[in-house]
Every structure is written in structure tokens, then in C-alpha cells.
PDB file with SEQRES, HELIX, SHEET and CRYST1 records, atoms N, CA, C and O in Angstrom:
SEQRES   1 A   79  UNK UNK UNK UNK UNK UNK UNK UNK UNK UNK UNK UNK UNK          
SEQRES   2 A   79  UNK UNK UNK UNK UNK UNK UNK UNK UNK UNK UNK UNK UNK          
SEQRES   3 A   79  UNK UNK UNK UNK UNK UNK UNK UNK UNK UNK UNK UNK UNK          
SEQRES   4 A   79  UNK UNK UNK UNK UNK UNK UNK UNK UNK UNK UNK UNK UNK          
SEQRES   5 A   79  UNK UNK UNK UNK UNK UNK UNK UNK UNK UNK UNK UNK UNK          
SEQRES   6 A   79  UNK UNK UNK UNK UNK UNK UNK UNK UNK UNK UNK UNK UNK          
SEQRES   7 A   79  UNK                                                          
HELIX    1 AA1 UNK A   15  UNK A   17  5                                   3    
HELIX    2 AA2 UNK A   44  UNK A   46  5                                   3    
SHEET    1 AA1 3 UNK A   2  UNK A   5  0                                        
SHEET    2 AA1 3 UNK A  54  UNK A  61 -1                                        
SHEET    3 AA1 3 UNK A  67  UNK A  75 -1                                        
SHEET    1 AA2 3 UNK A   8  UNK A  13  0                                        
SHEET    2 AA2 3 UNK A  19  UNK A  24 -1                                        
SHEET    3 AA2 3 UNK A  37  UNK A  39 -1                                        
CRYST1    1.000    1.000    1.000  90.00  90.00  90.00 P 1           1          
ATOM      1  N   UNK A   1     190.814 112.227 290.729  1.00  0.00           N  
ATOM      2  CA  UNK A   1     189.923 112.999 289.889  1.00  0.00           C  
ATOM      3  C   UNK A   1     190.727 114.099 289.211  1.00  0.00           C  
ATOM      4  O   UNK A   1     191.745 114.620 289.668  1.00  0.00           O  
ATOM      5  N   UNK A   2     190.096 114.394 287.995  1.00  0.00           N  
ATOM      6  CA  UNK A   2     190.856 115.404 287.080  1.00  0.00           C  
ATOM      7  C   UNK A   2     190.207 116.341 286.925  1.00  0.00           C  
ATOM      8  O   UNK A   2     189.031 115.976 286.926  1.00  0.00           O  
ATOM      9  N   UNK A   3     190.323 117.829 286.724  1.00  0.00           N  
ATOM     10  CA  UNK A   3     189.788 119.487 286.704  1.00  0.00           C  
ATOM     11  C   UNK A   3     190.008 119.652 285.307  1.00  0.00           C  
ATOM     12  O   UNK A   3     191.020 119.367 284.667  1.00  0.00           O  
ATOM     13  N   UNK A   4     188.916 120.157 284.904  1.00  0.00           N  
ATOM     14  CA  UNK A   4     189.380 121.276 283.529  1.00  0.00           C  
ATOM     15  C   UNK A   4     187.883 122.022 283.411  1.00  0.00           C  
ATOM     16  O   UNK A   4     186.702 121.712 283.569  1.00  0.00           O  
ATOM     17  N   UNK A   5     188.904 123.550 282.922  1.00  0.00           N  
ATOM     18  CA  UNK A   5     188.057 124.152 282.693  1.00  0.00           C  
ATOM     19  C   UNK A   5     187.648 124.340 281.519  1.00  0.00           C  
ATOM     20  O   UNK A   5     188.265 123.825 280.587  1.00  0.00           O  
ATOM     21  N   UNK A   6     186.592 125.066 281.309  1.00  0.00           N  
ATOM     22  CA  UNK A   6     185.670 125.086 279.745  1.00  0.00           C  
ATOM     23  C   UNK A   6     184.641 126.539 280.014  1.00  0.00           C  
ATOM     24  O   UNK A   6     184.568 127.250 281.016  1.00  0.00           O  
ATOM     25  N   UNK A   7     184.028 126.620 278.904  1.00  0.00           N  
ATOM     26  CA  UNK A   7     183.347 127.665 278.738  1.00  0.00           C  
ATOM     27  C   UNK A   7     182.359 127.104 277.461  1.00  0.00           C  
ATOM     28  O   UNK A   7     182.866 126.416 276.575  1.00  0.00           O  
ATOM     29  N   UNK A   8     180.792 127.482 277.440  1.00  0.00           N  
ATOM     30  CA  UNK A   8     179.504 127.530 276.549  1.00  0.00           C  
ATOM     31  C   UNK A   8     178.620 127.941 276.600  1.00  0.00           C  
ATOM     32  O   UNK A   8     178.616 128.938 277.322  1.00  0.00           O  
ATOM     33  N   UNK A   9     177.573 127.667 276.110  1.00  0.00           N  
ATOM     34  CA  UNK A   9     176.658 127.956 276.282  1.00  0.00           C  
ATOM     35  C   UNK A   9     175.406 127.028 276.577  1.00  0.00           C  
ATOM     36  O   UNK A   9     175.345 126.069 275.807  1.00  0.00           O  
ATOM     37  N   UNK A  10     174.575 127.087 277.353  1.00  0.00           N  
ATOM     38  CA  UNK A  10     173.663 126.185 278.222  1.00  0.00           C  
ATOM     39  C   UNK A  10     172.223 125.968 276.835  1.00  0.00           C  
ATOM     40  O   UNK A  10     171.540 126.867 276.345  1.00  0.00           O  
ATOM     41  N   UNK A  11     172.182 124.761 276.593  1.00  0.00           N  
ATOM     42  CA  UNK A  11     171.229 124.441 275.627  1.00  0.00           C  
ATOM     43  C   UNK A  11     170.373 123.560 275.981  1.00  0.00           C  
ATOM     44  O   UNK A  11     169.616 123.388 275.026  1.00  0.00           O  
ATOM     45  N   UNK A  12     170.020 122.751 277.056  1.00  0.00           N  
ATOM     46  CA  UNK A  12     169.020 122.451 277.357  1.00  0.00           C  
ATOM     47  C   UNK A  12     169.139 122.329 279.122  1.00  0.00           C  
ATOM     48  O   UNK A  12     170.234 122.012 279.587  1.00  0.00           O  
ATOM     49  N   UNK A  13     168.177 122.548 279.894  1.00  0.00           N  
ATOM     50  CA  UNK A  13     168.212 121.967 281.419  1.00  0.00           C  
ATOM     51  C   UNK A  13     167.245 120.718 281.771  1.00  0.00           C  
ATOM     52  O   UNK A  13     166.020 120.599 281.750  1.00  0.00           O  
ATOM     53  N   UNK A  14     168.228 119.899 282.081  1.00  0.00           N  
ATOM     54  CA  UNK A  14     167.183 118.663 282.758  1.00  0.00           C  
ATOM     55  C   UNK A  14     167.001 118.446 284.150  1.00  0.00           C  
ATOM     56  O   UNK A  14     167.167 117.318 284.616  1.00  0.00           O  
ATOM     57  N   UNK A  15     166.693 119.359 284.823  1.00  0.00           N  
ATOM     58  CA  UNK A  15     167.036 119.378 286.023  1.00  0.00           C  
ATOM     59  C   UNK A  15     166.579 117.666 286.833  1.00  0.00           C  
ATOM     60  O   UNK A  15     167.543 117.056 287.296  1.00  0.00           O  
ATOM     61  N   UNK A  16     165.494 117.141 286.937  1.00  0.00           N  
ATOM     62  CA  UNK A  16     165.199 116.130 286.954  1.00  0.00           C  
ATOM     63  C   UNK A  16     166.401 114.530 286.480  1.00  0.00           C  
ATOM     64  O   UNK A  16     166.682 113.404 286.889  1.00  0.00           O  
ATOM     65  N   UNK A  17     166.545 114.950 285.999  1.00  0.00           N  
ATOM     66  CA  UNK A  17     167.969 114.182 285.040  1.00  0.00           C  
ATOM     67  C   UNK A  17     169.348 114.377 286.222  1.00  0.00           C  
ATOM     68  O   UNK A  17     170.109 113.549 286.722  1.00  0.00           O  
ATOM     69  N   UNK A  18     169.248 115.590 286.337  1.00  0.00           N  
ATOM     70  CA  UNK A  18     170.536 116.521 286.683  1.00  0.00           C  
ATOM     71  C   UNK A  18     171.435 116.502 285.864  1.00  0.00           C  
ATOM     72  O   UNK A  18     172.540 116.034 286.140  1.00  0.00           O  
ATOM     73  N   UNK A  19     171.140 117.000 284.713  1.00  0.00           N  
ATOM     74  CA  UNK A  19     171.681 117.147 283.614  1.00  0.00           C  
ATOM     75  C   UNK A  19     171.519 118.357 282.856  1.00  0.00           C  
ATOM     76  O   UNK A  19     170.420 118.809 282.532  1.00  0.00           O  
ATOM     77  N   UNK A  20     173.103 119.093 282.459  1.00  0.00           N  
ATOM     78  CA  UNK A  20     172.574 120.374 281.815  1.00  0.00           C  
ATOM     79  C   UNK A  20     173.414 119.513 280.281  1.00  0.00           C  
ATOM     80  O   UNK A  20     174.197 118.570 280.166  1.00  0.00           O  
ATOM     81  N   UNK A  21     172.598 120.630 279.134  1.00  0.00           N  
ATOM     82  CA  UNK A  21     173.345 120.278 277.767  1.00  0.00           C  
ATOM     83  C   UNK A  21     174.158 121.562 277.208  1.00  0.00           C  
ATOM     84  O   UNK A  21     173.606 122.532 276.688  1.00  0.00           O  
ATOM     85  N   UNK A  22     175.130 121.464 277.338  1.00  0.00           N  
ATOM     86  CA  UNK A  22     176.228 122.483 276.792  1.00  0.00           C  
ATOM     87  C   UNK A  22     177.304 122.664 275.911  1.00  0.00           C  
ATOM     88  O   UNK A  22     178.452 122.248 276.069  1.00  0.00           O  
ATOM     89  N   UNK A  23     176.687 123.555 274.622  1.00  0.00           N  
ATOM     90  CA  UNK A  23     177.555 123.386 273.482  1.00  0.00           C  
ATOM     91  C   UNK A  23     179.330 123.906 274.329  1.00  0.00           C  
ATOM     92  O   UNK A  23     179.165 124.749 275.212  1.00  0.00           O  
ATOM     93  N   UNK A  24     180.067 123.697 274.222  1.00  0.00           N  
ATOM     94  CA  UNK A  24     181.437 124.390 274.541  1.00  0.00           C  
ATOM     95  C   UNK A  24     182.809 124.209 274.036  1.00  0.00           C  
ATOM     96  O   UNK A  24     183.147 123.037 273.869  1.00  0.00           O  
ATOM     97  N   UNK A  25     183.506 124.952 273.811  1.00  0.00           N  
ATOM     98  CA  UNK A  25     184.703 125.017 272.985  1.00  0.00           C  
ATOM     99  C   UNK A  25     185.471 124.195 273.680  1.00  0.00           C  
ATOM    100  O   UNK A  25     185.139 123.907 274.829  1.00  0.00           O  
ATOM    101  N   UNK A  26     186.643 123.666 273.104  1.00  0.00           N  
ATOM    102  CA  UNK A  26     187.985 122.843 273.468  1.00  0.00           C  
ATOM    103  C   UNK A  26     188.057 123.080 275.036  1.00  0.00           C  
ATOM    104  O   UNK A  26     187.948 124.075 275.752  1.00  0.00           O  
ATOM    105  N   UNK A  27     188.242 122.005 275.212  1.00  0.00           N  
ATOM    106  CA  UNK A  27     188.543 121.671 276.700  1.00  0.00           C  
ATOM    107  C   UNK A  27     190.504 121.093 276.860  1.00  0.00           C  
ATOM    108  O   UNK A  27     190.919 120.003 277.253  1.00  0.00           O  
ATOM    109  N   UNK A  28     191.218 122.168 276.442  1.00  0.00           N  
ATOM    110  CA  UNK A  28     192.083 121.932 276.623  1.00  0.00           C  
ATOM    111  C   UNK A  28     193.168 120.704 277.455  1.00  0.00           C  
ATOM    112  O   UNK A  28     193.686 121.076 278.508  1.00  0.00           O  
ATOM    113  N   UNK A  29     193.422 119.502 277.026  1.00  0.00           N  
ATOM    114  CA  UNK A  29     193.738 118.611 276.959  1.00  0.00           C  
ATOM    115  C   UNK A  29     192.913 117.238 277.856  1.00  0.00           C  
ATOM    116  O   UNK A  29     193.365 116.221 278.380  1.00  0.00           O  
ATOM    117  N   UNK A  30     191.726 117.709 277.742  1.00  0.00           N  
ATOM    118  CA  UNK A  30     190.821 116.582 277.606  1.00  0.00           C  
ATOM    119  C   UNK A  30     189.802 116.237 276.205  1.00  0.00           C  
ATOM    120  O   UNK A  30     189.795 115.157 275.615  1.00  0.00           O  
ATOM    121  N   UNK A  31     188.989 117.404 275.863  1.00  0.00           N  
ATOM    122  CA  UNK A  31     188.051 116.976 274.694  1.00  0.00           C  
ATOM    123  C   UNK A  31     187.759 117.587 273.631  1.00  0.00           C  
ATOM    124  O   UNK A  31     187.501 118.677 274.141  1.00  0.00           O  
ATOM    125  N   UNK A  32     187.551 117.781 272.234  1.00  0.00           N  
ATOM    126  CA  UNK A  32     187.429 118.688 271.229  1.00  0.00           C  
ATOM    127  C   UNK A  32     186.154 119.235 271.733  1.00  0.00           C  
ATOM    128  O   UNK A  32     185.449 118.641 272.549  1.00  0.00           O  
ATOM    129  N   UNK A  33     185.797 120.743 271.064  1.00  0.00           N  
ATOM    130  CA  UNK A  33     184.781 121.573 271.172  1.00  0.00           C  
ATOM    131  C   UNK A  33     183.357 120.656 270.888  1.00  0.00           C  
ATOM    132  O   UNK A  33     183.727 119.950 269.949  1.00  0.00           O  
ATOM    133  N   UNK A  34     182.301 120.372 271.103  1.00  0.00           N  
ATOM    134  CA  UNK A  34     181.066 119.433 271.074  1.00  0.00           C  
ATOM    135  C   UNK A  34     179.636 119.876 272.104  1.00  0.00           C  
ATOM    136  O   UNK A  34     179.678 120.259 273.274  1.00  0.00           O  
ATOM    137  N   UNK A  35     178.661 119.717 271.408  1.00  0.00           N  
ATOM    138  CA  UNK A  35     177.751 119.646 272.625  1.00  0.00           C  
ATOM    139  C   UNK A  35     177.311 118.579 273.034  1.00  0.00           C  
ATOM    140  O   UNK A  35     176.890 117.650 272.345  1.00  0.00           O  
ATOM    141  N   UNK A  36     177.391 118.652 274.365  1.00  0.00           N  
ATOM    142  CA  UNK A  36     177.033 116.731 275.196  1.00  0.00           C  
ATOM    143  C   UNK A  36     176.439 117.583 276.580  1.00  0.00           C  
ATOM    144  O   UNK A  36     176.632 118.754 276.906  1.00  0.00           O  
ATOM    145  N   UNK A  37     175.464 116.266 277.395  1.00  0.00           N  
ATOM    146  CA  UNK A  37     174.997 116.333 278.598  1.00  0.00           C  
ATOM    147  C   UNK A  37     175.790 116.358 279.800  1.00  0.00           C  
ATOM    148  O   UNK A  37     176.599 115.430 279.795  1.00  0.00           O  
ATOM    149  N   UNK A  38     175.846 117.000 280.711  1.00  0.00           N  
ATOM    150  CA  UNK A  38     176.753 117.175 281.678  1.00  0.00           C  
ATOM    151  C   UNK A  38     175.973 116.890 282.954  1.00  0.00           C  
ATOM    152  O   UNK A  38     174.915 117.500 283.111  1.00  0.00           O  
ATOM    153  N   UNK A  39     176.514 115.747 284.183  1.00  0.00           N  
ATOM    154  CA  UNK A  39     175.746 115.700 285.202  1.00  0.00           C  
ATOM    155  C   UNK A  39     175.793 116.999 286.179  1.00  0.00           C  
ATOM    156  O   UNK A  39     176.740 117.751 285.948  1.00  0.00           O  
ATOM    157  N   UNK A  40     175.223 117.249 286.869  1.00  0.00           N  
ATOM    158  CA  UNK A  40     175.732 118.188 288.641  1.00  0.00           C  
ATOM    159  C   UNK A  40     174.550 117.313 289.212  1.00  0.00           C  
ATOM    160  O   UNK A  40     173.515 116.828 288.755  1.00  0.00           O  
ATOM    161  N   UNK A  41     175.315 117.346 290.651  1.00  0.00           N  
ATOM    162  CA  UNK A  41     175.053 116.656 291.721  1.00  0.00           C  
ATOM    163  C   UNK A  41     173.954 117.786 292.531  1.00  0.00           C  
ATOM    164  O   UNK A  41     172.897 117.399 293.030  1.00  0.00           O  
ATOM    165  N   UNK A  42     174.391 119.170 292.556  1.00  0.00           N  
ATOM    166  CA  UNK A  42     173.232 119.418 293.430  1.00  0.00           C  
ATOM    167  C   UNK A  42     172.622 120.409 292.673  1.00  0.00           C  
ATOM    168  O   UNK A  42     173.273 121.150 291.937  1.00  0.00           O  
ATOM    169  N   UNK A  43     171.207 120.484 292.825  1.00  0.00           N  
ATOM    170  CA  UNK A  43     170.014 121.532 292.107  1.00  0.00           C  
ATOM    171  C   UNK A  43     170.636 122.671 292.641  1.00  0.00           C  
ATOM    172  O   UNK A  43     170.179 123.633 292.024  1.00  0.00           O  
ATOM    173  N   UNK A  44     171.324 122.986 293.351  1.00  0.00           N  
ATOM    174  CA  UNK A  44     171.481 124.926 293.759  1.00  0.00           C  
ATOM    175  C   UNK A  44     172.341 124.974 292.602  1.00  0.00           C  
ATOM    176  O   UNK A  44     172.014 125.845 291.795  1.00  0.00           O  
ATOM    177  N   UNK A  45     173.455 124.208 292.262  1.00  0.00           N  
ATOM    178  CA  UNK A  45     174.238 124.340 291.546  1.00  0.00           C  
ATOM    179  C   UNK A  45     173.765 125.602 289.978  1.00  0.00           C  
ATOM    180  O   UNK A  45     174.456 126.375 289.315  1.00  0.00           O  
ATOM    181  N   UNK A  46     172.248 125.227 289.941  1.00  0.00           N  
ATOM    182  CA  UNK A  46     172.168 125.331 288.484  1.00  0.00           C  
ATOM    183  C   UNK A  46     170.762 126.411 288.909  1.00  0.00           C  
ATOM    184  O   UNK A  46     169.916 126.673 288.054  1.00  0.00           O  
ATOM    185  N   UNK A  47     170.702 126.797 289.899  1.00  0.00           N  
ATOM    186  CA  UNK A  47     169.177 127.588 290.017  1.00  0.00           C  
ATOM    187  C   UNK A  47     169.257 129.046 289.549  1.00  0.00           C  
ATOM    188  O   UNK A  47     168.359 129.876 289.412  1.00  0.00           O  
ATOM    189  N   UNK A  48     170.414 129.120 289.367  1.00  0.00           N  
ATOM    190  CA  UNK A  48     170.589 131.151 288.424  1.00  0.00           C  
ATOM    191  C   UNK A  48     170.986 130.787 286.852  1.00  0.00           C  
ATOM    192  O   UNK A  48     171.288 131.746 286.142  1.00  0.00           O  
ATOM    193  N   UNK A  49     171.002 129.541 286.303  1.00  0.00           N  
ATOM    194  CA  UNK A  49     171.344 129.539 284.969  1.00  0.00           C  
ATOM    195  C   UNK A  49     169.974 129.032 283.941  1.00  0.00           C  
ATOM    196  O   UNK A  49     169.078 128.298 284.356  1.00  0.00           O  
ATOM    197  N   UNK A  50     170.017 129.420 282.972  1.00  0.00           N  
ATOM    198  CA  UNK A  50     168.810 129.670 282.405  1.00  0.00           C  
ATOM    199  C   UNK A  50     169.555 129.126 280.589  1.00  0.00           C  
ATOM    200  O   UNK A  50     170.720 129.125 280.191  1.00  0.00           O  
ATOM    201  N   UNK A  51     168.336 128.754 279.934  1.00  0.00           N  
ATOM    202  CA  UNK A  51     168.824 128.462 278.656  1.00  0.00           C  
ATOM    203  C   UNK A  51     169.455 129.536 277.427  1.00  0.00           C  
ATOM    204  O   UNK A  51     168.709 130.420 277.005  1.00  0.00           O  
ATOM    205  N   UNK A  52     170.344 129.453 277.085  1.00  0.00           N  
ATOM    206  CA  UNK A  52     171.087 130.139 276.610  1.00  0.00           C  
ATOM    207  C   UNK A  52     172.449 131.153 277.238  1.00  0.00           C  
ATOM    208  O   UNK A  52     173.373 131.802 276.749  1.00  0.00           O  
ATOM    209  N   UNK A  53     172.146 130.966 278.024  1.00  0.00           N  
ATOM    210  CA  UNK A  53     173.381 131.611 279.419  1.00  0.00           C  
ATOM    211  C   UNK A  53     175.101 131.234 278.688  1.00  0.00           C  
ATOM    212  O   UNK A  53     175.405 130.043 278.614  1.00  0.00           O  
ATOM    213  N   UNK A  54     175.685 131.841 278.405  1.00  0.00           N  
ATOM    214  CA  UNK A  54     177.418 131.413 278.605  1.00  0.00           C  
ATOM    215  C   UNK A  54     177.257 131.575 279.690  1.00  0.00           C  
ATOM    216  O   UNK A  54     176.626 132.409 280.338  1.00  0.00           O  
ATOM    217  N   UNK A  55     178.225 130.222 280.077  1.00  0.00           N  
ATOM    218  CA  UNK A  55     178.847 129.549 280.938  1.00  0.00           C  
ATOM    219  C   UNK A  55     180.634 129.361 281.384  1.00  0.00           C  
ATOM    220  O   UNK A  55     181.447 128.800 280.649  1.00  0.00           O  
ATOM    221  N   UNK A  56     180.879 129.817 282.393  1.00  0.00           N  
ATOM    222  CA  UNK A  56     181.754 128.941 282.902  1.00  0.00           C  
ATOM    223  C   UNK A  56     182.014 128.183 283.929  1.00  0.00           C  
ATOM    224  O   UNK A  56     181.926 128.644 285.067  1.00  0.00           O  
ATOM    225  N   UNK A  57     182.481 126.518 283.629  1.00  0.00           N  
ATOM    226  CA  UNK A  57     181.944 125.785 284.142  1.00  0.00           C  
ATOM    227  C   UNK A  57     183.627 124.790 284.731  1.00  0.00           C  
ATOM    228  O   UNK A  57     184.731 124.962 284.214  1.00  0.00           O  
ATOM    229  N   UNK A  58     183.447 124.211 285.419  1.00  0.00           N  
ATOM    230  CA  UNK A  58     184.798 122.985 285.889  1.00  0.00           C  
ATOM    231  C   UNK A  58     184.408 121.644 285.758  1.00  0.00           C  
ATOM    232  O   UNK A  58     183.595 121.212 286.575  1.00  0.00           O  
ATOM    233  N   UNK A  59     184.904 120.802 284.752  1.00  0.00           N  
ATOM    234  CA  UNK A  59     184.736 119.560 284.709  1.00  0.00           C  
ATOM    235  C   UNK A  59     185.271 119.008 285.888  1.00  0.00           C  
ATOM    236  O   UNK A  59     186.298 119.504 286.351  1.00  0.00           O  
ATOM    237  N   UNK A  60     184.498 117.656 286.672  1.00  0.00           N  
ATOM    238  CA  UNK A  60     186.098 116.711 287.140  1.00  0.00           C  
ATOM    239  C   UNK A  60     185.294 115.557 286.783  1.00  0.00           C  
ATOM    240  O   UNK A  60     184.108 115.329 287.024  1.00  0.00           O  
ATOM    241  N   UNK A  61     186.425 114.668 285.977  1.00  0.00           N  
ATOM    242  CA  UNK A  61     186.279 113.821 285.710  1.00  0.00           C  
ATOM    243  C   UNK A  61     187.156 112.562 286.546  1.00  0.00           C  
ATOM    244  O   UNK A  61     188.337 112.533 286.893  1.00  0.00           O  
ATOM    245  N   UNK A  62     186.063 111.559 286.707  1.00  0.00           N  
ATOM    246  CA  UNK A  62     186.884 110.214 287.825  1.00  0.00           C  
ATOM    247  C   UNK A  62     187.378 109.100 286.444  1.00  0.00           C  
ATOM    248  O   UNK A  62     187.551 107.939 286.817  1.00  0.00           O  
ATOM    249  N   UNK A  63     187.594 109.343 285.030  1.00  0.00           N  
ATOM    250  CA  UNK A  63     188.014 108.193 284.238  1.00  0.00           C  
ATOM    251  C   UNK A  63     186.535 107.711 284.151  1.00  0.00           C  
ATOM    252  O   UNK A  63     186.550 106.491 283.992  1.00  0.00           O  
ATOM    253  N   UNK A  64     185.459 108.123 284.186  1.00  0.00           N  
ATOM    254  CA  UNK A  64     184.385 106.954 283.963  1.00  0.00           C  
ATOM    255  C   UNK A  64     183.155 108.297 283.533  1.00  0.00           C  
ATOM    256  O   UNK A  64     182.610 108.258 282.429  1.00  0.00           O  
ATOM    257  N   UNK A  65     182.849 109.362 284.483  1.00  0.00           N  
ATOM    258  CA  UNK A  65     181.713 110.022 284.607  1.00  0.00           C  
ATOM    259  C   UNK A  65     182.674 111.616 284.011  1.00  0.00           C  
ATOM    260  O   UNK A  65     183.883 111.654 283.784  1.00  0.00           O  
ATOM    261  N   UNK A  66     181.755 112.701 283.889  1.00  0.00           N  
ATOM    262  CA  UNK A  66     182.520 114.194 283.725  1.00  0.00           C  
ATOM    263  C   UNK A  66     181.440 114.853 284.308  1.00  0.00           C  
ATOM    264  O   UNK A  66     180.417 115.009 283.643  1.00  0.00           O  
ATOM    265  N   UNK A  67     181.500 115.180 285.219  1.00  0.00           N  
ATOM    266  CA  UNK A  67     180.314 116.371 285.853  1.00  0.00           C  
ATOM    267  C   UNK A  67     180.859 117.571 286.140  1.00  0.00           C  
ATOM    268  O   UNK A  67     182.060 117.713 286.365  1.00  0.00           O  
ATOM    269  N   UNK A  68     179.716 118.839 286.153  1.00  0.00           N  
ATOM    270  CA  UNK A  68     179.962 119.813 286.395  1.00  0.00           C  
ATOM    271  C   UNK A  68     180.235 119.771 288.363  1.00  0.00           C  
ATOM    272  O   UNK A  68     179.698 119.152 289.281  1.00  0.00           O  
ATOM    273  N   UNK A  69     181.030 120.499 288.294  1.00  0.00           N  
ATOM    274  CA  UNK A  69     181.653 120.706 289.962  1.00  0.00           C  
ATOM    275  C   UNK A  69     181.643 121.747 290.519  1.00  0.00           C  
ATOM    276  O   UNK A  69     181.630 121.833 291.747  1.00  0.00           O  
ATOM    277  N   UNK A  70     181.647 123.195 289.376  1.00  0.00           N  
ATOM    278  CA  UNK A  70     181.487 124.452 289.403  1.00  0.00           C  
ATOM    279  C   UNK A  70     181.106 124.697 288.329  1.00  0.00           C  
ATOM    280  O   UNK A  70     181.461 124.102 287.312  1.00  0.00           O  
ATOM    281  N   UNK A  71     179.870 126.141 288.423  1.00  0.00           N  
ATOM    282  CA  UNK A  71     179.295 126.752 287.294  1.00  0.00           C  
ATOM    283  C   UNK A  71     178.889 128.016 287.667  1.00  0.00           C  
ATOM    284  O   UNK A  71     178.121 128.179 288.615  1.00  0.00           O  
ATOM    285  N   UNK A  72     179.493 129.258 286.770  1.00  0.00           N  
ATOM    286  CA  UNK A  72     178.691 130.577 287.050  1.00  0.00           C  
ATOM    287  C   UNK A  72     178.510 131.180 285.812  1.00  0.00           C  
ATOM    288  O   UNK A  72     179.439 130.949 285.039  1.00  0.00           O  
ATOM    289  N   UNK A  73     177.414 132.037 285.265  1.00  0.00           N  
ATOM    290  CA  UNK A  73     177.133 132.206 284.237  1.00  0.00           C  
ATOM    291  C   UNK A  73     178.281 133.418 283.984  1.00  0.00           C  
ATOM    292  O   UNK A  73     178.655 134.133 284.914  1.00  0.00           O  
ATOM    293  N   UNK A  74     178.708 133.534 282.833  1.00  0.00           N  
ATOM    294  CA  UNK A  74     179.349 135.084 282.601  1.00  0.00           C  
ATOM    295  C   UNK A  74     178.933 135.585 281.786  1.00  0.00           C  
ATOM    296  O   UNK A  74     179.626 136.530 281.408  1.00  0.00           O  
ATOM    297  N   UNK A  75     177.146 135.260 280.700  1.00  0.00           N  
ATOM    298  CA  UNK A  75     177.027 136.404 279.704  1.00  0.00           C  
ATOM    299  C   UNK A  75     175.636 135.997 280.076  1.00  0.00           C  
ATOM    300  O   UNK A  75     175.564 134.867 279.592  1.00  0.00           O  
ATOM    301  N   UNK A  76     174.189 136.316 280.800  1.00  0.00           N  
ATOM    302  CA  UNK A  76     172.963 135.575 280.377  1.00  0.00           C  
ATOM    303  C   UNK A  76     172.538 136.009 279.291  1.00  0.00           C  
ATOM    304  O   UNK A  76     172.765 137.115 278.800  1.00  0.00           O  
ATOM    305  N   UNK A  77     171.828 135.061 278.820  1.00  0.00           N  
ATOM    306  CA  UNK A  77     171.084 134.990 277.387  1.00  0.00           C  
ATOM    307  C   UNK A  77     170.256 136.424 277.491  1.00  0.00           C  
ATOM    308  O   UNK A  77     169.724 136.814 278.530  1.00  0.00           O  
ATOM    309  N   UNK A  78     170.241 137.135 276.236  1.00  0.00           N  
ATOM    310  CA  UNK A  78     170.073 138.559 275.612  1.00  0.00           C  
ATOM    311  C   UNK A  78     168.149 138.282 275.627  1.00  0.00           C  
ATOM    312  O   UNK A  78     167.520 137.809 274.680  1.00  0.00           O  
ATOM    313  N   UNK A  79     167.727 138.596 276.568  1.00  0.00           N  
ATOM    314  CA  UNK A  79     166.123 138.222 276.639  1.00  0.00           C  
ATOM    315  C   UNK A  79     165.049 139.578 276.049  1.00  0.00           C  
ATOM    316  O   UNK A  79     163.826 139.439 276.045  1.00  0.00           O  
TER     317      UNK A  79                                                      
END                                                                             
């Protein structure tokens, strides 16, 4: 499995899915800046992040899937 880190902002929660949607800049030598769906495996993972939140987050990717592995917010959305 492969690590990278990234940083965005949280644009939709599917918790049901287990899926968050997060616009985020270059993922340094894995993916250009894009917004796409991201799995996490467990609901605590995501129970303090809220829509619009910057994010920083740890991909690991197995060559097939990219899920979040770590996530803590560093700006919440300006409410």
C-alpha cells in the first residue's frame, strides 16, 4: 500500500456510502488537483467533519481502491 498526503475541502458526506467528496489540490506524485469521492472504512473517522471543513487527509492506495486512512479538519467551515 501507498501514503500520500493531500489537503481540501469536504463537499459532500455520504456517510451511508462511506464516502466523503473532496475538492483537493495536487497530490504530489500520485494525482492532479480534482474533486472525486473518497472511501473511509470507519464512521468515527468522519464524526467532527462537517461540509465545507478544510481538510487534511492521508490517502493509501492498494493499486485498485484510494481511501481516506487519516483525516483531521484544519479550518471548519466559517458558519
Amino acid at each position: 500500500m501507498s501514503y500520500f498526503e493531500a489537503e481540501g475541502r469536504v463537499l459532500r458526506i455520504l456517510p451511508n456510502n462511506r464516502l466523503l467528496e473532496i475538492r483537493h489540490g495536487d497530490v504530489e506524485g500520485f494525482m492532479p488537483a480534482m474533486a472525486m469521492p473518497f472511501e473511509f472504512r470507519d464512521p468515527g473517522q468522519v464524526h467532527n467533519i462537517s461540509v465545507g471543513d478544510s481538510v487534511h487527509f492521508t490517502i493509501g492506495y492498494d493499486g485498485l481502491t484510494a481511501r481516506i486512512t487519516t483525516i483531521q479538519v484544519i479550518a471548519p467551515e466559517q458558519r
